[in-house]
C-alpha positions in Angstrom: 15.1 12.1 -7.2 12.0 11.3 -9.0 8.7 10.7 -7.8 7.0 7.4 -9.3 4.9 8.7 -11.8 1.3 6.1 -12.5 -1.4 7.4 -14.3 -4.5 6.1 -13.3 -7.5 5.1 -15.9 -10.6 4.9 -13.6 -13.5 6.0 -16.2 -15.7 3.0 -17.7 -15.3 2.5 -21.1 -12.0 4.3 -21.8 -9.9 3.7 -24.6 -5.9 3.9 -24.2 -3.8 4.0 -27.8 -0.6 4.9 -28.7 0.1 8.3 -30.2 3.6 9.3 -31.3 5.0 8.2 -28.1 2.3 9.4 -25.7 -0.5 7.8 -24.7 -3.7 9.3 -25.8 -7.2 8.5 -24.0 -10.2 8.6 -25.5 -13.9 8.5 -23.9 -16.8 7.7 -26.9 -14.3 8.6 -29.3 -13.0 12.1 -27.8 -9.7 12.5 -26.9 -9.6 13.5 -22.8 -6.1 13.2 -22.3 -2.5 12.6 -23.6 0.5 12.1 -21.6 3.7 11.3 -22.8 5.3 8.1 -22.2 8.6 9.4 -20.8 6.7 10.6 -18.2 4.9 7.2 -16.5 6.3 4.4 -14.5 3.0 2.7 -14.4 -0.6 2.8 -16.0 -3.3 1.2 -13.9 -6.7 0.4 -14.8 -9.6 0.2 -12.9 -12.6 -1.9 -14.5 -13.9 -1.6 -18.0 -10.6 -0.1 -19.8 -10.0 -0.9 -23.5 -6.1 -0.7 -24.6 -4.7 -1.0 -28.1 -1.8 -3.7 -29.1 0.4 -1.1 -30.3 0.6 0.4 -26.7 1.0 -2.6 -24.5 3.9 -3.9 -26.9 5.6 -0.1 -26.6 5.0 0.1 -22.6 6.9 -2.8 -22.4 9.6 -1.9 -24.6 9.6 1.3 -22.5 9.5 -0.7 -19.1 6.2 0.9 -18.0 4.1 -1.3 -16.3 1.0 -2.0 -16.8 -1.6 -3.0 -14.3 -4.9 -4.2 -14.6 -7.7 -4.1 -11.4 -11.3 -4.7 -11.1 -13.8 -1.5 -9.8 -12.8 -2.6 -6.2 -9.2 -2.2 -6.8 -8.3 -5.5 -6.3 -5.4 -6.3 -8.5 -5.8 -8.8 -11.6 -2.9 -8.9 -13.6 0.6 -7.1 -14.8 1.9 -6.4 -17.7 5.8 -5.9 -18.1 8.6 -6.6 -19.8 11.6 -8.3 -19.8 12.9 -9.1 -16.0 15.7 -6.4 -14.7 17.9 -6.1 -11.5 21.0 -7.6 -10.3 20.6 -12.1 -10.8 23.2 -12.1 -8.1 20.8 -10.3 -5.5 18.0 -12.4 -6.3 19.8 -15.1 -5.8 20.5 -14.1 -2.7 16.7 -13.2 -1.4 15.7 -16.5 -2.5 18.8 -17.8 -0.2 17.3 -15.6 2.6 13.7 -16.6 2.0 14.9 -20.1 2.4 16.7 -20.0 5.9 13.7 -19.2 8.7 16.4 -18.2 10.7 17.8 -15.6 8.3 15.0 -13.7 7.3 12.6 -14.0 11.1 14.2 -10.3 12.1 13.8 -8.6 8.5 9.9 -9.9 9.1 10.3 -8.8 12.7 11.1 -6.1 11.6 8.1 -5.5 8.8 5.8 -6.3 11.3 7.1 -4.0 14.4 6.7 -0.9 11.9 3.3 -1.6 11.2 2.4 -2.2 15.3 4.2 1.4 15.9 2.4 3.0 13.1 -0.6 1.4 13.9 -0.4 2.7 17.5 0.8 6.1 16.2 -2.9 6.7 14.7 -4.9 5.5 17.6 -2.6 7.9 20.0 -3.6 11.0 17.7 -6.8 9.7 17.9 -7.6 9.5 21.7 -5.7 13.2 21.4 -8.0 14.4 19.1 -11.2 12.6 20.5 -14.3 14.7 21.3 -16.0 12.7 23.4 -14.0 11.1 27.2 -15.2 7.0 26.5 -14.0 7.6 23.0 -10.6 8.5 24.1 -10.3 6.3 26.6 -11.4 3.2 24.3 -8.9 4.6 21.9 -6.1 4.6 24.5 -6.7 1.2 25.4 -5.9 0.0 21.7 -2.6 2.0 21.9 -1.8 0.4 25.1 -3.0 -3.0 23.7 -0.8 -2.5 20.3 1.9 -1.6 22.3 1.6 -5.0 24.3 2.0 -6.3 21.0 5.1 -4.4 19.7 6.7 -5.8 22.7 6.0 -9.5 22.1 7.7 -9.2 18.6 11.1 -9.3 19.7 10.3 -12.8 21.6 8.4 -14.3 18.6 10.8 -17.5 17.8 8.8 -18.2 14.9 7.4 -16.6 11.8 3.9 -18.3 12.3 4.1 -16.9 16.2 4.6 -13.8 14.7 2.2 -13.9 11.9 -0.3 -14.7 15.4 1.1 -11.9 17.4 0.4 -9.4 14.2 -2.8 -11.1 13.1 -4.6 -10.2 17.2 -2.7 -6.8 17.0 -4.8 -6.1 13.9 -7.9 -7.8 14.9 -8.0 -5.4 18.2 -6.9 -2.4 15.7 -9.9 -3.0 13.4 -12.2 -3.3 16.1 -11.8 0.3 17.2 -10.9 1.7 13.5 -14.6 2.8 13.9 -14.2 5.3 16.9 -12.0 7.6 14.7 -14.8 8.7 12.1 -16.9 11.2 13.4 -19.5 10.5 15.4 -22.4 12.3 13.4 -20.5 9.5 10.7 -20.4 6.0 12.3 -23.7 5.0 10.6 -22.9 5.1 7.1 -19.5 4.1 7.9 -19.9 1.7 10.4 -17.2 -0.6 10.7 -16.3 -3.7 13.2 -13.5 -5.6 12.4 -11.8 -6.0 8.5 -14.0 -7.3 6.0 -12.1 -8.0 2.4 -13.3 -9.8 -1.2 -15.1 -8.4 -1.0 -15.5 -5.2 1.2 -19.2 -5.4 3.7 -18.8 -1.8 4.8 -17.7 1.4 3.1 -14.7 1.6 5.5 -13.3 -1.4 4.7 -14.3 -0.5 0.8 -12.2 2.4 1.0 -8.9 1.1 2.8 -9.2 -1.9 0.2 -9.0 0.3 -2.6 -6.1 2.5 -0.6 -4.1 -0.8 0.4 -4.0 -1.5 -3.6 -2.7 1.9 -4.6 0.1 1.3 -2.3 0.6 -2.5 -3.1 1.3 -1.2 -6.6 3.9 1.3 -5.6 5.4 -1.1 -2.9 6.1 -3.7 -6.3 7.5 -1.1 -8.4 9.4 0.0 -5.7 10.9 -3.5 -5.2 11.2 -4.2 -8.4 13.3 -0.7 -9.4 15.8 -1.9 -6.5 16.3 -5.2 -8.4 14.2 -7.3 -5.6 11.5 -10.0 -6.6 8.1 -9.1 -5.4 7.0 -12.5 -5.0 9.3 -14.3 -2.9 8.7 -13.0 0.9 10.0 -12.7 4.3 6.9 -12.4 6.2 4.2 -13.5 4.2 4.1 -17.2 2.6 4.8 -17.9 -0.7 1.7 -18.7 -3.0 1.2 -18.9 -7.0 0.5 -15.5 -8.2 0.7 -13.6 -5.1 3.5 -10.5 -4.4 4.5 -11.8 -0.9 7.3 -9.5 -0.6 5.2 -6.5 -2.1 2.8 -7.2 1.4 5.6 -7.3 3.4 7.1 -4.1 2.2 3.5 -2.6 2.3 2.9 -3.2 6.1 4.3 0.2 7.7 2.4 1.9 4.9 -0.9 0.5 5.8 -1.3 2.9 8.9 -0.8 5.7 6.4 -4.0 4.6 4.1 -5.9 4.5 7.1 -5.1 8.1 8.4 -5.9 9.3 5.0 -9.1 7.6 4.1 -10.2 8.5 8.4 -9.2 12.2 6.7 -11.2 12.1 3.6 -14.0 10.7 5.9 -14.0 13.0 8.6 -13.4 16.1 6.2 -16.5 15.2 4.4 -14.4 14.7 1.2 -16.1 11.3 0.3 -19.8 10.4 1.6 -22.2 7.9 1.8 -23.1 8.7 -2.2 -19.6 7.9 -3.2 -20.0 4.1 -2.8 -22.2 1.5 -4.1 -23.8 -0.7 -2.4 -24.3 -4.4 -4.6 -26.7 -7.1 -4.1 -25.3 -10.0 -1.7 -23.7 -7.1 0.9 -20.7 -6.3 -1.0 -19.4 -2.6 -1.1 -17.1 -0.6 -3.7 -16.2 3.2 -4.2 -18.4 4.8 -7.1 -16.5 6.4 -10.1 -17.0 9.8 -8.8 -15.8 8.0 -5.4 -12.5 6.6 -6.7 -11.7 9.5 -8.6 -11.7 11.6 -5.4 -9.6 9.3 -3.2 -6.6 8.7 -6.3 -6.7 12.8 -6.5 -6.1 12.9 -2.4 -3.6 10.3 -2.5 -1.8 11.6 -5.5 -1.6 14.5 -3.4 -0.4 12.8 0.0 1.8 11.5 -2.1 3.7 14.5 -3.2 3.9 16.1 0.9 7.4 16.5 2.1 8.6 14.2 4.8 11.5 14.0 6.5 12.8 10.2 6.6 14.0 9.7 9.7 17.1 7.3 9.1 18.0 8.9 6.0 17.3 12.5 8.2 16.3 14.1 4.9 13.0 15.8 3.1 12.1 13.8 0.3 8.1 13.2 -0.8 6.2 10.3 0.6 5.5 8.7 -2.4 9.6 7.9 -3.0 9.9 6.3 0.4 8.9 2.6 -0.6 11.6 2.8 -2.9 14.0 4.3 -0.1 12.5 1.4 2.0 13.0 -1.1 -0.7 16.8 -0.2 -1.7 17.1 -0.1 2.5 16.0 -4.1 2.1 18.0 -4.9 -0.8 21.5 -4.0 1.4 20.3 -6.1 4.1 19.5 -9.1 1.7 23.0 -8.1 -0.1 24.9 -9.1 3.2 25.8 -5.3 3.0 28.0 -4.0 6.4 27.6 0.1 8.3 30.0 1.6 8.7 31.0 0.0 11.9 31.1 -3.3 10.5 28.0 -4.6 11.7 25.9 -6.2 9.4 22.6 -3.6 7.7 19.5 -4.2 9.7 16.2 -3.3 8.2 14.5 -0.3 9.6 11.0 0.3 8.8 9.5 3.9 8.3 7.9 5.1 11.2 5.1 7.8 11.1 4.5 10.5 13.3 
């Protein structure tokens, strides 16, 4: 198996050509780094990145995407080139996307592995807690998102479970702040989610983590022959990756453990964000550099999946995930001749 590779061009001002088949970077006109194409998946840019013709036209040929972002990590537009996969199975998401009834447990489904991840890091947290009110205020959010995991199964709906989901998170978010040190809640206060843009330097950094992994959730959907856009949980709209969000839900509990990590560990500080006129908040260049370096590295740690009951690295298992979708949106049978259910991937 091979990891999804994505090179990430953070530094303002770069320049990205095309040298004999690798792609060569150059800052003020001094080459900082080649790699060669056959190695890259994806590029993704971050800001002010310049890129010549002759490059985008031969990542396409090569089926390397291409992905532009802002500073914040908010994504602005994708490059690619001609559409691959299986018409017949995208046919037959569309068919599921259409039929409420059809596709309510596959989003039941999305959002019950983000409620048991979600509880999973508030349960380490009260275990880890320093202080007693701490841990007890953290318990009482595990409690509370467990209250929630149990009203997914009765959700008739999608928008009652779009409601059930949307309180589970708004409780979540209000006691994300308890798990950063305490000598830490100033600079990173947080209460609630704040997004486009980000008020805090919490919810700067899980914006910019939530894109990293909207990026690998797409490519992952895309290598199993899916279509990002059409979803099963989140509603259609022009331009938007509804099915990339839906895929990226169980993942989001892992962003937050890591940037609560590179918090907590002193990794990233106050310094490593800037703050703009009007209250907005985004990572610094140092800032981003160090979080893609840590979750390039999360990326790589061993896991064992635990339907597939095998060690494979983290970073494959949206693609494990997505190929795990595309047999329940093929009609696809177990071996016992019940129809393939979706199972999200649960954290420890």
């Amino acid at each position: 198996m091979e990891l999804l590779n994505t090179l990430y061009v953070t530094t303002p001002g770069s320049y990205l050509r095309l040298d004999n088949d690798t792609l060569r970077i150059e800052v003020e006109q001094e080459t900082r780094l080649r790699v060669p194409l056959h190695h890259l998946q994806a590029v993704a840019c971050f800001g002010h990145v310049n890129l010549s013709a002759p490059l985008m036209h031969r990542l396409a040929e090569a089926a390397i995407a291409l992905v532009l972002l802002d500073e914040h990590g908010r994504f602005k537009a994708r490059l690619e080139g001609p559409t691959s996969g299986n018409v017949l199975l995208r046919r037959a998401q569309h068919r599921l996307a259409a039929d409420a009834a059809a596709s309510l447990p596959v989003a039941r489904a999305f959002v019950a592995g983000k409620l048991r991840n979600t509880r999973s890091v508030m349960q380490r947290a009260a275990r880890e807690a320093k202080q007693p009110d701490d841990a007890a205020n953290l318990t009482r959010a595990a409690d509370d998102l467990a209250a929630s995991l149990r009203a997914v199964p009765a959700a008739a709906t999608l928008d009652a479970l779009r409601g059930v989901e949307g309180e589970a998170a708004r409780q979540y978010f209000a006691r994300l702040g308890l798990v950063v040190r305490a000598d830490l809640r100033e600079p990173f206060a947080m209460d609630g989610r704040s997004r486009r843009p980000p008020r805090n330097r919490l919810n700067a950094l899980l914006s910019f983590l939530y894109s990293m992994w909207m990026n690998d959730c797409r490519s992952a959907l895309e290598a199993a022959g899916l279509d990002p856009q059409v979803g099963l949980l989140h509603a259609l709209r022009p331009g938007r990756a509804a099915l990339a969000l839906d895929l990226m839900e169980e993942f989001r509990p892992i962003a937050d453990r890591l940037a609560l990590t590179l918090i907590n560990r002193a990794q990233l500080g106050p310094e490593d964000f800037t703050l703009h006129d009007g209250g907005a908040v985004s990572l610094a260049t140092a800032g981003r550099k160090a979080v893609l370096v840590a979750f390039q590295a999360r990326k790589q740690e061993e896991i064992s999946h635990p339907l597939l009951a095998q060690p494979m690295p983290l970073g494959l298992v949206p693609l494990v995930q997505a190929r795990l979708l595309a047999r329940v949106v093929r009609g696809d049978v177990d071996a016992d001749g019940a129809a393939a259910c979706y199972v999200p991937f649960l954290i420890k």
